[in-house]
N, C-alpha and C positions, 0 to 999 in steps of 0.2 A: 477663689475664696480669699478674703481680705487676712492678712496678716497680722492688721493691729488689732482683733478684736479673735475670740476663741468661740465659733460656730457652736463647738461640743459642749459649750460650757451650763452647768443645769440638768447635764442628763447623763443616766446611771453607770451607762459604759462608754469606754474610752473610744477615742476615733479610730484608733486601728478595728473595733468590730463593728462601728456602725458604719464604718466604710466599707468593710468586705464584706457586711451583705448587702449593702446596695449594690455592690458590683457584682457579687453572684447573681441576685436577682438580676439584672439588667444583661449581664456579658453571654449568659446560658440557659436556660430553655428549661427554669426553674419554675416551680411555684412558690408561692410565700409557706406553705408548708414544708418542702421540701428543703428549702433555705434554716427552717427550723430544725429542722430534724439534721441537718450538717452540724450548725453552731452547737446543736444539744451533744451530738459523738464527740464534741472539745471539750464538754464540759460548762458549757456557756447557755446559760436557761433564761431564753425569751421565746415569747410568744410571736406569731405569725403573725398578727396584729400591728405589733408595736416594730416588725421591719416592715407593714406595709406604711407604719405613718414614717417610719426614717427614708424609705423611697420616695415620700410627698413632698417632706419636708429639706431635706437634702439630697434627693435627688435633680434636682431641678436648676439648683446653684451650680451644681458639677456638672450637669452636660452645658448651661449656659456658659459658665468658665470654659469648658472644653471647646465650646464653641470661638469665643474669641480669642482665643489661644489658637485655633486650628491654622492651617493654610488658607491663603488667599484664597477663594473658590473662583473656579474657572469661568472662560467667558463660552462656552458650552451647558445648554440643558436640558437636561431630559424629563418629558415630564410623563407622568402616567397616572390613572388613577384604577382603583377596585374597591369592589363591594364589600362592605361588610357589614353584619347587624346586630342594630342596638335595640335590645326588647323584641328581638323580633323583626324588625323596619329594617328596610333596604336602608346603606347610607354608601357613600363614598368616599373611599380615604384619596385623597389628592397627596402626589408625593413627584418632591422634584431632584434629581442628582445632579452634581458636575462629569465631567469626563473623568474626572478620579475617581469618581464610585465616592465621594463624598455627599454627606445628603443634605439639603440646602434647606430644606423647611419640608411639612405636612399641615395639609387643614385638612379635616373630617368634614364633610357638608350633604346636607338630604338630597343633591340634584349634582348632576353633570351636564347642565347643561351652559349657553352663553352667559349668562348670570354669574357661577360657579365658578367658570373658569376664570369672568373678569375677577373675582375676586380674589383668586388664588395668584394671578398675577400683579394686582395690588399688593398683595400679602407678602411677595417676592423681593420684588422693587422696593420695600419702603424698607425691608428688613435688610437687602444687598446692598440696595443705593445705586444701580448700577443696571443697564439692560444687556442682554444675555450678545453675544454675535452671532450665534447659533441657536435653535429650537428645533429642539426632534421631540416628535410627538407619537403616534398612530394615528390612525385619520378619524377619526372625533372631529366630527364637522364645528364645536364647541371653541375649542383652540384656534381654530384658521378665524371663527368670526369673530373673538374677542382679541385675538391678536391685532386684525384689522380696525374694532371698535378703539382700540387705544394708541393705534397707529405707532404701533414698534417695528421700528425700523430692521430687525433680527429677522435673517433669513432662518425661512420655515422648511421644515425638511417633516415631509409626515410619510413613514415606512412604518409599516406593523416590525421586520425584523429589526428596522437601525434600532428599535427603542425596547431589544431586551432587556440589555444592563440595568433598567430602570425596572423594568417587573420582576426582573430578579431580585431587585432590592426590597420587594414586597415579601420575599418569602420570608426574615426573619418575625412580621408582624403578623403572617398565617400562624406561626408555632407558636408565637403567644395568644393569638386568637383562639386558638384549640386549647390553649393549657388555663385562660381563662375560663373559657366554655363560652364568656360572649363580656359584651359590655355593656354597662349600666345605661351608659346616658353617652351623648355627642360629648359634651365637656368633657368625660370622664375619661373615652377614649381619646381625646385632642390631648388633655393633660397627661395622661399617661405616654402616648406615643412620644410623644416631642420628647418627654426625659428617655426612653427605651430607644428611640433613632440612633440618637446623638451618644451616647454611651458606648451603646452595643456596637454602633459602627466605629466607635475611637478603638477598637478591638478587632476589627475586622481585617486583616493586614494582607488580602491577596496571596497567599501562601503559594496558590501553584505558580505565581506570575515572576516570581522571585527564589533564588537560592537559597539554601539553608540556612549560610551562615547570614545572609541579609535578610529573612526573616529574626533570627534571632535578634540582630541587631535592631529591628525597625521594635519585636516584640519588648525589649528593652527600655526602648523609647516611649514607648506607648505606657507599660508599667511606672515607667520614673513620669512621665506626666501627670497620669493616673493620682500619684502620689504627694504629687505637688498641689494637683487641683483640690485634693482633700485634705489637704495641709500635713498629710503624715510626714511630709519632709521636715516640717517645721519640728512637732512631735519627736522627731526621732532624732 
């Protein structure tokens, strides 16, 4: 978020509540309903509406800032994809990780196939800048021929188990899948995921892999960024 200019400004409540329910919606396994019915037990009356347009409209600044703020991403990636449906229709969410369990992009697309993949590896590349030294896949014959069609030099490792950590990473967009009931449209889901990835995972702190008190401390970290990105630092 830019510091010489006020995001908030023109609209009826302050950054501290349009940012914490963006972040409720996004960090927990909320609906826009539900987010209502929190703010209302404070005393604070808004409609479900008017936090889905502050998730549109600033949500989207806040995971891109969380983005270029984040860590370097790794030169490991995992990629994987799964089904999900708009209207009905089969589609594909394509989702890639580093070795950190950070997630490096999503595209939504009707096919998995060689097509699909080149594209999601374009999508990669233009947005890192940079080719991966590693690629762990499953074996999707899709991935091995677009790898080849684009002649990336990344050794390929295709194991259904190397490439749990990366379908694990699909389960927080099953729980919103289910707490949506479905999604409107391809755009709708592309736009939504990309601000829900990037948020939810700036939240995500590996708790068993770490100790208490360095949870606490990374939990910390993660809040004061948080608060920086939505300028409440500025605010307060």
């Amino acid at each position: 978020m830019s510091t010489t200019s006020n995001p908030y400004r023109g609209f009826r409540f302050p950054a501290e509540i349009i940012s914490e329910a963006v972040w409720r919606y996004h960090c927990f396994s909320l609906s826009l309903r539900e987010v209502e019915l929190m703010l209302a037990a404070r005393g604070i009356e808004v409609s479900y509406e008017t936090i889905r347009e502050w998730g549109l409209r600033f949500g989207r600044d806040f995971a891109n800032t969380l983005k270029r703020r984040g860590p370097k991403p790794g030169d490991k990636w995992f990629l994987d994809e799964v089904f999900i449906r708009i209207r009905g229709k089969q589609h594909y969410l394509w989702r890639a990780i580093d070795q950190n369990g950070v997630v490096l992009d999503i595209l939504v697309q009707s096919r998995r196939n060689t097509k699909a993949a080149k594209r999601f590896f374009r999508k990669l590349l233009k947005e890192l800048r940079y080719a991966p030294r590693v690629l762990v896949t499953d074996k999707l014959k899709s991935y091995a021929a677009a790898k080849r069609e684009m002649k990336l030099g990344s050794e390929h490792r295709q194991c259904r188990y190397l490439n749990n950590r990366c379908e694990v990473s699909h389960q927080p967009t099953r729980q919103r899948e289910q707490q949506m009931k479905r999604f409107k449209s391809s755009r709708q889901a592309q736009r939504f995921l990309s601000i829900h990835s990037r948020i939810h995972t700036h939240f995500q702190l590996r708790r068993h892999l770490i100790s208490a008190s360095e949870y606490r401390t990374a939990r910390n970290c993660a809040l004061a960024a948080w608060r920086e990105v939505t300028g409440l630092a500025q605010v307060s």
